[in-house]
Biopython code that builds the backbone (N, CA, C, O; Angstrom):
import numpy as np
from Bio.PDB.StructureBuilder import StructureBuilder

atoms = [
    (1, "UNK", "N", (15.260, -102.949, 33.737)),
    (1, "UNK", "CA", (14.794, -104.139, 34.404)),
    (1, "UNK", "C", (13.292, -104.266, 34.186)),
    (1, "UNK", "O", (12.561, -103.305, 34.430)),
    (2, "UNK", "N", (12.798, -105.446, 33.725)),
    (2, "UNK", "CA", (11.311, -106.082, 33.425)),
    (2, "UNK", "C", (10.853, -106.346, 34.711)),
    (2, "UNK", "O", (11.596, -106.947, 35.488)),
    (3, "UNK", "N", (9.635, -105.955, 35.088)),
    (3, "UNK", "CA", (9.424, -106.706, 36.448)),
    (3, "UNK", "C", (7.199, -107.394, 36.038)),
    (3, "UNK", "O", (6.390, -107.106, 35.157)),
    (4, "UNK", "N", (7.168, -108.050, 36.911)),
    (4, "UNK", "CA", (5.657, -108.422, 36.688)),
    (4, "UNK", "C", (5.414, -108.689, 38.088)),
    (4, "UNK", "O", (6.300, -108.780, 38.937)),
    (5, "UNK", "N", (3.943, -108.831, 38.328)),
    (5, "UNK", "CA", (3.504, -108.815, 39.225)),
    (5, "UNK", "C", (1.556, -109.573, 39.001)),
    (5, "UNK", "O", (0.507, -109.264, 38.436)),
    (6, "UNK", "N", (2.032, -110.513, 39.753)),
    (6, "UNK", "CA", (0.231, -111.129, 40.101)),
    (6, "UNK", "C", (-0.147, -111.267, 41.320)),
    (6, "UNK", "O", (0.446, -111.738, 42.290)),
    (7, "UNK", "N", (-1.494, -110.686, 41.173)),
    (7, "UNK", "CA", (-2.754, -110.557, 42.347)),
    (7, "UNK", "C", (-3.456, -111.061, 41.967)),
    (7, "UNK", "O", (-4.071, -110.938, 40.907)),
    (8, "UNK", "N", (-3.566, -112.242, 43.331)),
    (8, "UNK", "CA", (-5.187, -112.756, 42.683)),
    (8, "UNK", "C", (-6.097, -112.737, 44.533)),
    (8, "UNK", "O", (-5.654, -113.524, 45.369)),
    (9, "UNK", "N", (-6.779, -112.201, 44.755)),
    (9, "UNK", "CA", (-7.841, -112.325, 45.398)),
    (9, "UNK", "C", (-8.890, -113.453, 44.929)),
    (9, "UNK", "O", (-8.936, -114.129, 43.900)),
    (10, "UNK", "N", (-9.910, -113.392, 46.333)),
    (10, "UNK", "CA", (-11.005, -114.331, 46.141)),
    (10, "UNK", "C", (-11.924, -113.435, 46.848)),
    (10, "UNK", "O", (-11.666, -112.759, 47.844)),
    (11, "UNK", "N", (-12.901, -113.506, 46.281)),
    (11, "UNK", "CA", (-14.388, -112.696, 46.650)),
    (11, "UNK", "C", (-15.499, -112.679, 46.205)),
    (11, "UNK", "O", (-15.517, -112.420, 45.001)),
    (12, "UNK", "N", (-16.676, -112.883, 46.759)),
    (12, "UNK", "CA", (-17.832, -113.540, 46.610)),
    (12, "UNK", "C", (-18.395, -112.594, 45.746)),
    (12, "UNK", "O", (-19.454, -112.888, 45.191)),
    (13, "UNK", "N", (-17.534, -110.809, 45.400)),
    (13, "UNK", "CA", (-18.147, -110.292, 44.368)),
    (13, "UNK", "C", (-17.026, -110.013, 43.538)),
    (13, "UNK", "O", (-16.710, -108.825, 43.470)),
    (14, "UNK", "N", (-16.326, -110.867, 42.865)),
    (14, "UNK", "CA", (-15.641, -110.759, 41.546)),
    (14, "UNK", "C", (-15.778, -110.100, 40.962)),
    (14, "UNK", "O", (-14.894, -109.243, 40.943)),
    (15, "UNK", "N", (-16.717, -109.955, 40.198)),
    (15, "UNK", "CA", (-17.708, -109.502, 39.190)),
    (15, "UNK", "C", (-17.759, -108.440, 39.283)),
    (15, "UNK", "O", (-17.552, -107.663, 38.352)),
    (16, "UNK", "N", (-18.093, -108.072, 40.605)),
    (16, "UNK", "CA", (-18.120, -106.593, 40.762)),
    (16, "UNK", "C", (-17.027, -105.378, 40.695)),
    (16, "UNK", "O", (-16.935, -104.250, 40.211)),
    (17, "UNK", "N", (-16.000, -106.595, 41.731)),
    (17, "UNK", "CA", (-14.914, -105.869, 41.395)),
    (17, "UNK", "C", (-14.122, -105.880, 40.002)),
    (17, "UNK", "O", (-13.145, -105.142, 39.873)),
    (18, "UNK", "N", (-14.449, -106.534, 39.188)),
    (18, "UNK", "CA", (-13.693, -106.662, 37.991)),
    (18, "UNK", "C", (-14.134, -105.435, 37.556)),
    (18, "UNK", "O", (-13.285, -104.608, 37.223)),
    (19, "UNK", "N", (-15.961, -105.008, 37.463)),
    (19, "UNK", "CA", (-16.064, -103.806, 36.760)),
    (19, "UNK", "C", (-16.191, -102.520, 37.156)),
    (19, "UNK", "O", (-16.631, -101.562, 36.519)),
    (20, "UNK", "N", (-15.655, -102.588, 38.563)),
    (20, "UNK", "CA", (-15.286, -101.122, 39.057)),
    (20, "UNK", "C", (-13.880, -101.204, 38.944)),
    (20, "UNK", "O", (-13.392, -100.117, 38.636)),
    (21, "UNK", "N", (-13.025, -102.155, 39.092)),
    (21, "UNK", "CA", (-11.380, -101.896, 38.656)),
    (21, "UNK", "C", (-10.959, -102.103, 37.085)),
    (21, "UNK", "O", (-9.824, -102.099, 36.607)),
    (22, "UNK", "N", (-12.252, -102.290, 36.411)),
    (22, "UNK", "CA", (-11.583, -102.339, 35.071)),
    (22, "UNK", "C", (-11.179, -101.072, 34.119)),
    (22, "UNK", "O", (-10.392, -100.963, 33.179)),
    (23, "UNK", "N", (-11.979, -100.251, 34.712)),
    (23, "UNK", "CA", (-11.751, -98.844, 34.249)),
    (23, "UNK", "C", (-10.743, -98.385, 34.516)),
    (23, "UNK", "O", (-10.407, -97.484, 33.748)),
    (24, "UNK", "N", (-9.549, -98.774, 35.898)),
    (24, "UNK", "CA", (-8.528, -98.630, 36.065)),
    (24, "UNK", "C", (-6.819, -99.577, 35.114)),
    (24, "UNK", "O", (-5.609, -99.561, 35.341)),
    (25, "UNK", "N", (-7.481, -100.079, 34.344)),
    (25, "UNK", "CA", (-6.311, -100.317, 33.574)),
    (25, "UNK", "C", (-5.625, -99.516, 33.042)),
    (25, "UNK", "O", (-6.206, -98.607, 32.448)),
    (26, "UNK", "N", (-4.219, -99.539, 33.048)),
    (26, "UNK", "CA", (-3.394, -99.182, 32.746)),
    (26, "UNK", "C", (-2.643, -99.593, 31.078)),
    (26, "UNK", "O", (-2.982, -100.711, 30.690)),
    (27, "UNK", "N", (-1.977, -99.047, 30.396)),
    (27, "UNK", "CA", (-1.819, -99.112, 29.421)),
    (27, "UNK", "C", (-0.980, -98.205, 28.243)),
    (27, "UNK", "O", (-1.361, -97.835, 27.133)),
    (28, "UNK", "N", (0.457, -97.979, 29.020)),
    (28, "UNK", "CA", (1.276, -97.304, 28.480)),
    (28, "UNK", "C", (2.946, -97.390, 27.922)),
    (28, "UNK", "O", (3.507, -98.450, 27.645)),
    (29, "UNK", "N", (3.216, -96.807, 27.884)),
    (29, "UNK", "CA", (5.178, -97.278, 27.418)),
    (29, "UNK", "C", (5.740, -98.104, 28.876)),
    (29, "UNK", "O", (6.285, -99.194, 29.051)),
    (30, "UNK", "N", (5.362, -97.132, 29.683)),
    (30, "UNK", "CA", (6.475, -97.976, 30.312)),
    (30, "UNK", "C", (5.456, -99.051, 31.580)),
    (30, "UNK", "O", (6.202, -99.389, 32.499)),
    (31, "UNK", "N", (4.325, -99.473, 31.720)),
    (31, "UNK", "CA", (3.263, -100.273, 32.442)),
    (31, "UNK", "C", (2.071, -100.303, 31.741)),
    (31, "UNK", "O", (1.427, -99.456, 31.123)),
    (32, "UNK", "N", (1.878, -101.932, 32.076)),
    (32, "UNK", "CA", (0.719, -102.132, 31.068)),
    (32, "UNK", "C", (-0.380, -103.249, 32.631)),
    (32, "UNK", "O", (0.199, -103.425, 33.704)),
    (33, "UNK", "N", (-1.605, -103.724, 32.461)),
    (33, "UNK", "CA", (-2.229, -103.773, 33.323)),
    (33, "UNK", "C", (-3.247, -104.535, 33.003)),
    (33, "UNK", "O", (-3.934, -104.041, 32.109)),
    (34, "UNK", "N", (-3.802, -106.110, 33.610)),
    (34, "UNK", "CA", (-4.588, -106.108, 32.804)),
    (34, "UNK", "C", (-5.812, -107.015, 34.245)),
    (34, "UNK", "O", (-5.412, -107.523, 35.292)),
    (35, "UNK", "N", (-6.805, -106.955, 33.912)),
    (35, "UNK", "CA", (-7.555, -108.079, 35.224)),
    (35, "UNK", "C", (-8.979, -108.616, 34.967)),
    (35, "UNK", "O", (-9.721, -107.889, 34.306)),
    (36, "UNK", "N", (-9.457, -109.815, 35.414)),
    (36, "UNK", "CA", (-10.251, -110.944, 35.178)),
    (36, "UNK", "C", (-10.361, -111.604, 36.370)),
    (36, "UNK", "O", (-9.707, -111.747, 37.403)),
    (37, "UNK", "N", (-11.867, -112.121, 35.683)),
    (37, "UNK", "CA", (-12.513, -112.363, 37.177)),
    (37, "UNK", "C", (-12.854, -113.733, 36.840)),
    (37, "UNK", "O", (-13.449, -113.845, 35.769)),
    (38, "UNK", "N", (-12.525, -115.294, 37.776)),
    (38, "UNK", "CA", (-13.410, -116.413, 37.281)),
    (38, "UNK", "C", (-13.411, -117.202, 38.210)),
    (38, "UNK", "O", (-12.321, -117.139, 38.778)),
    (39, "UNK", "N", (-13.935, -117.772, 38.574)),
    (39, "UNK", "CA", (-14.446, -119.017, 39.824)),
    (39, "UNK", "C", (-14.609, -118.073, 41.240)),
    (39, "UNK", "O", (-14.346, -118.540, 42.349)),
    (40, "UNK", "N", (-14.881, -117.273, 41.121)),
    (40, "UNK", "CA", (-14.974, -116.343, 42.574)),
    (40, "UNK", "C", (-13.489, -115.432, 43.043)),
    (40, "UNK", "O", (-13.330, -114.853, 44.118)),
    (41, "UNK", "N", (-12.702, -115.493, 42.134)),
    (41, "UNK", "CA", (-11.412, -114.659, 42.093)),
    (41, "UNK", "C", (-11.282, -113.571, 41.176)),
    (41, "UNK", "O", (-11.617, -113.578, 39.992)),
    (42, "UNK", "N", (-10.752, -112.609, 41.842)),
    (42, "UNK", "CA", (-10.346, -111.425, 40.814)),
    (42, "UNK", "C", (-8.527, -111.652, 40.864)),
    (42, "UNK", "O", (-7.791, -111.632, 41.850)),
    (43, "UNK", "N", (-8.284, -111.803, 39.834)),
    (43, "UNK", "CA", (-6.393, -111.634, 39.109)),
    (43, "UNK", "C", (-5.670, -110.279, 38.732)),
    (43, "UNK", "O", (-5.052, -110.681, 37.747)),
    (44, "UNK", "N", (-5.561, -109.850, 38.771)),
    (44, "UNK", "CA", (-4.936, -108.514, 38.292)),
    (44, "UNK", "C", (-3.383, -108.911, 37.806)),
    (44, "UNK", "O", (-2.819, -109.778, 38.474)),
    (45, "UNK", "N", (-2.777, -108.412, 36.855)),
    (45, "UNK", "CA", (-1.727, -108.868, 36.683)),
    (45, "UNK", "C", (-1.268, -107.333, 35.741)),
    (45, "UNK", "O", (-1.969, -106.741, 34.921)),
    (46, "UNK", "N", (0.110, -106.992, 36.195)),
    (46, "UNK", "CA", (0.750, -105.738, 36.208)),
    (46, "UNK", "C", (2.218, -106.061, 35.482)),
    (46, "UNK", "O", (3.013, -106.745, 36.128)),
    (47, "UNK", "N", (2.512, -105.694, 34.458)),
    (47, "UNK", "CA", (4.084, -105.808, 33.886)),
    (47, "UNK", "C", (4.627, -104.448, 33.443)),
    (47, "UNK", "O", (3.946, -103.557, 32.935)),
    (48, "UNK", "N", (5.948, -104.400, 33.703)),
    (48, "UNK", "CA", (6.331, -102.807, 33.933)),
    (48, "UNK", "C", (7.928, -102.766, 33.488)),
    (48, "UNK", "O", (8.738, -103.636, 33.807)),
    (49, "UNK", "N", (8.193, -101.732, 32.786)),
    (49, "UNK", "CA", (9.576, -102.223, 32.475)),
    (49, "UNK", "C", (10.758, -101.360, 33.348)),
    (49, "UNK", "O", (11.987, -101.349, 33.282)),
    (50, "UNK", "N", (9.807, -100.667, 34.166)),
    (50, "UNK", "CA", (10.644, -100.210, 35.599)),
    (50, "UNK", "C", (10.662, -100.732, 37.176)),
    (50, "UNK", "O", (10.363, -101.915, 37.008)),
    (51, "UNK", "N", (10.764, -100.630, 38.025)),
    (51, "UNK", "CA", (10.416, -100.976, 39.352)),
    (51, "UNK", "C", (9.205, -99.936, 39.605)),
    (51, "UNK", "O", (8.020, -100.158, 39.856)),
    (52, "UNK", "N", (9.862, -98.808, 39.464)),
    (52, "UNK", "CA", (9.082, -97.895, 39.935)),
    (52, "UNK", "C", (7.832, -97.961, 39.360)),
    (52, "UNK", "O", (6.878, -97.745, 40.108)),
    (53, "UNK", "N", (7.664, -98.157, 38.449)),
    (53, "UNK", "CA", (5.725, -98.006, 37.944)),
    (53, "UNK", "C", (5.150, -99.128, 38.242)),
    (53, "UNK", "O", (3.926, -99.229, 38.317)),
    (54, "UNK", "N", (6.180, -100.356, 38.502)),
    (54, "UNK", "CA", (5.402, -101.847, 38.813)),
    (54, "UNK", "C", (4.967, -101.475, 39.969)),
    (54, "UNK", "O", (3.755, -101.468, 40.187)),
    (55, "UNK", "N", (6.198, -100.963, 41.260)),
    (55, "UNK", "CA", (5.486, -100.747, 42.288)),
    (55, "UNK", "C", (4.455, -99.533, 42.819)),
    (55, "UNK", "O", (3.621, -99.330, 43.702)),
    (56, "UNK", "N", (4.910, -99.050, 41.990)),
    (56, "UNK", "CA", (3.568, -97.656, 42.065)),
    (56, "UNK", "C", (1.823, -98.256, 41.495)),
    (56, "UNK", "O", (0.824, -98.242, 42.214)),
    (57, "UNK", "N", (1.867, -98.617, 40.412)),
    (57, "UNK", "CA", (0.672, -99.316, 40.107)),
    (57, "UNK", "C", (-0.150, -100.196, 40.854)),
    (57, "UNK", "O", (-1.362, -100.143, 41.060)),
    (58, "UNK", "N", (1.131, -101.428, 41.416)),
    (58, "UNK", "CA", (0.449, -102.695, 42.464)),
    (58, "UNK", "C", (-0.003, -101.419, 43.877)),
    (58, "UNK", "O", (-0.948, -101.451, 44.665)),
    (59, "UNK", "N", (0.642, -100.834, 43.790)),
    (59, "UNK", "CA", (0.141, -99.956, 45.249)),
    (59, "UNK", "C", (-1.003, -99.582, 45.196)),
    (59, "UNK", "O", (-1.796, -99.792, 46.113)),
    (60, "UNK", "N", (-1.418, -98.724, 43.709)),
    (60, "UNK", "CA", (-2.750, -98.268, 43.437)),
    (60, "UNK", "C", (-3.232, -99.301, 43.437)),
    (60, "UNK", "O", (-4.080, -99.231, 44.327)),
    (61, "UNK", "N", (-3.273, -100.633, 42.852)),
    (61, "UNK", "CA", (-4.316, -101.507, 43.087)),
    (61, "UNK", "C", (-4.976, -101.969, 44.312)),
    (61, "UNK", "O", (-6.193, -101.996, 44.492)),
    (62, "UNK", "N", (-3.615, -102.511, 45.547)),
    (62, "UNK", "CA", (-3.753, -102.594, 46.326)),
    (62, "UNK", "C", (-4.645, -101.809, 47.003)),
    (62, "UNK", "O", (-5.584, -102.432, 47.499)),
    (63, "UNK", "N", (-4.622, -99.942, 47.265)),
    (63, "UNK", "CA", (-5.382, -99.580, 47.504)),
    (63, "UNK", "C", (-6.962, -99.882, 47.314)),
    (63, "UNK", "O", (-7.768, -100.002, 48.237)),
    (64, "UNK", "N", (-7.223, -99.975, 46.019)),
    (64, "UNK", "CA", (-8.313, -99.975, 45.391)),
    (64, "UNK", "C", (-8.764, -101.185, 45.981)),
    (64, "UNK", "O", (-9.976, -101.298, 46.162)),
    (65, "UNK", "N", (-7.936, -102.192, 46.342)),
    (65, "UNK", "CA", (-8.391, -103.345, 46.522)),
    (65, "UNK", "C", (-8.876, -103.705, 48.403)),
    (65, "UNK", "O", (-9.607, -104.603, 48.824)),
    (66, "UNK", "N", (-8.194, -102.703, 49.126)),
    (66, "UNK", "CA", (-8.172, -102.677, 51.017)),
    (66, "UNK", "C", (-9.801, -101.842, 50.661)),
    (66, "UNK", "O", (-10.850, -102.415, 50.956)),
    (67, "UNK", "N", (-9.794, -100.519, 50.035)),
    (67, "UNK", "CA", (-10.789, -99.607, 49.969)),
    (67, "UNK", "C", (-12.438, -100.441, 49.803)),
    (67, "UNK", "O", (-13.388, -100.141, 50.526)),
    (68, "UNK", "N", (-12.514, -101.663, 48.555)),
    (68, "UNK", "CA", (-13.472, -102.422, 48.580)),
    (68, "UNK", "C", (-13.751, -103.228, 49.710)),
    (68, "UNK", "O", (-14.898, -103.277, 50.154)),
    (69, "UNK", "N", (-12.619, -104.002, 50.330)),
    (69, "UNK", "CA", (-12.715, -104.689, 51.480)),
    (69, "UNK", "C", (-13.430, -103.969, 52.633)),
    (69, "UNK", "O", (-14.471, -104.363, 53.158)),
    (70, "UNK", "N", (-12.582, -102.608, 53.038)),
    (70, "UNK", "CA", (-13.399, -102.002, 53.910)),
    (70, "UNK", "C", (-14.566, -101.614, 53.502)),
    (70, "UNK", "O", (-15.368, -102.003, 54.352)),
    (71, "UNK", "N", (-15.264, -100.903, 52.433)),
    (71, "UNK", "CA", (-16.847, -101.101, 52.392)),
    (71, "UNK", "C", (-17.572, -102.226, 52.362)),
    (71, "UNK", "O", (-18.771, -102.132, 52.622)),
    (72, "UNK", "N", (-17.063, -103.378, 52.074)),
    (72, "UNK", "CA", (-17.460, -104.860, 52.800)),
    (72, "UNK", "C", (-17.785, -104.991, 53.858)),
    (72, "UNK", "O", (-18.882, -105.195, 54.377)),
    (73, "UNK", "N", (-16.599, -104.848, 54.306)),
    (73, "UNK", "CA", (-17.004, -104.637, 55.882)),
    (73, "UNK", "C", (-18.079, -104.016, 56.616)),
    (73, "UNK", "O", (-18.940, -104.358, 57.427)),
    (74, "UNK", "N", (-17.728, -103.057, 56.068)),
    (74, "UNK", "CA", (-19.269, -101.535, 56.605)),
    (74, "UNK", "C", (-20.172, -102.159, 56.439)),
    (74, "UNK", "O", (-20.889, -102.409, 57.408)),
    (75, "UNK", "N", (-20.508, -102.669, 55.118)),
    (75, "UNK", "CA", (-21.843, -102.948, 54.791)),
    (75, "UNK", "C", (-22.327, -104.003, 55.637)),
    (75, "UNK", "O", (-23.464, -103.991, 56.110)),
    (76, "UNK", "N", (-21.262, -105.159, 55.891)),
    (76, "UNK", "CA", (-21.908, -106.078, 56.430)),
    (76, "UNK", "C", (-22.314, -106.111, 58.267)),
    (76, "UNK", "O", (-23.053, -106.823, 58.948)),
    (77, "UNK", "N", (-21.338, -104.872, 58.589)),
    (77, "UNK", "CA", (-21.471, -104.679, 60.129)),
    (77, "UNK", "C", (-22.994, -103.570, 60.212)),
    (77, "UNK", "O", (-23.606, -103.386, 61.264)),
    (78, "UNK", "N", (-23.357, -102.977, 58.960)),
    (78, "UNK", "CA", (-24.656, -101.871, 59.277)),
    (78, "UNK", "C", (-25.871, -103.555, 58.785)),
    (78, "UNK", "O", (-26.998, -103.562, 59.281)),
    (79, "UNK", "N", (-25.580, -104.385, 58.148)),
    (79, "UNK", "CA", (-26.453, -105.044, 58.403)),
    (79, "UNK", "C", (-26.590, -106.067, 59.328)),
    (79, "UNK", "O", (-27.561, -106.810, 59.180)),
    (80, "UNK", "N", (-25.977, -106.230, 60.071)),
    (80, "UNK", "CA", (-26.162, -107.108, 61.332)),
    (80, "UNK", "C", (-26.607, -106.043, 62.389)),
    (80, "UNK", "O", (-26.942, -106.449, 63.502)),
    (81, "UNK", "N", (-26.632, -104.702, 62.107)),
    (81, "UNK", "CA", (-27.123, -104.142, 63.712)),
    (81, "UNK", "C", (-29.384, -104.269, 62.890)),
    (81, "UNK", "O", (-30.326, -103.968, 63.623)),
]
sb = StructureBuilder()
sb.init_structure("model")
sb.init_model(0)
sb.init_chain("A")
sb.init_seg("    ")
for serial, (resi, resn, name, xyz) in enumerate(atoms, 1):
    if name == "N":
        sb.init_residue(resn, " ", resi, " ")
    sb.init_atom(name, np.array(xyz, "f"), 0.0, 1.0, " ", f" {name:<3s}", serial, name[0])
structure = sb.get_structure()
């Protein structure tokens, strides 16, 4: 079974995140991985010719992707005190 998968976020640092998650592409037999950043959105887009690595991968992204949010956060709550 083929499966795919798109993420697209919006965030005022795209950019940024494009080039701290770009090093995380993926790129093998059985999941391939690819992501771009444009109008203030990051896309990630994941195709897998199992379940299991589609959903194992989107998970790692996901992570990668809550993990930036929460240092967002931080940052912006240590600069309002």
């Amino acid at each position: 079974m083929k499966g795919r998968i798109e993420i697209t976020v919006e965030s005022k640092d795209s950019a940024a995140l494009l080039a701290a998650l770009n090093k995380e592409t993926v790129n093998n037999p059985r999941v391939s991985s690819s992501i771009s950043a444009e109008n203030g959105k990051l896309t990630i887009i994941i195709e897998a010719i199992d379940m299991v690595a589609l959903r194992s991968t989107a998970n790692s992204y996901l992570r990668y992707l809550q993990m930036a949010g929460d240092f967002e956060s931080k940052f912006a709550e240590d600069e309002e005190k």
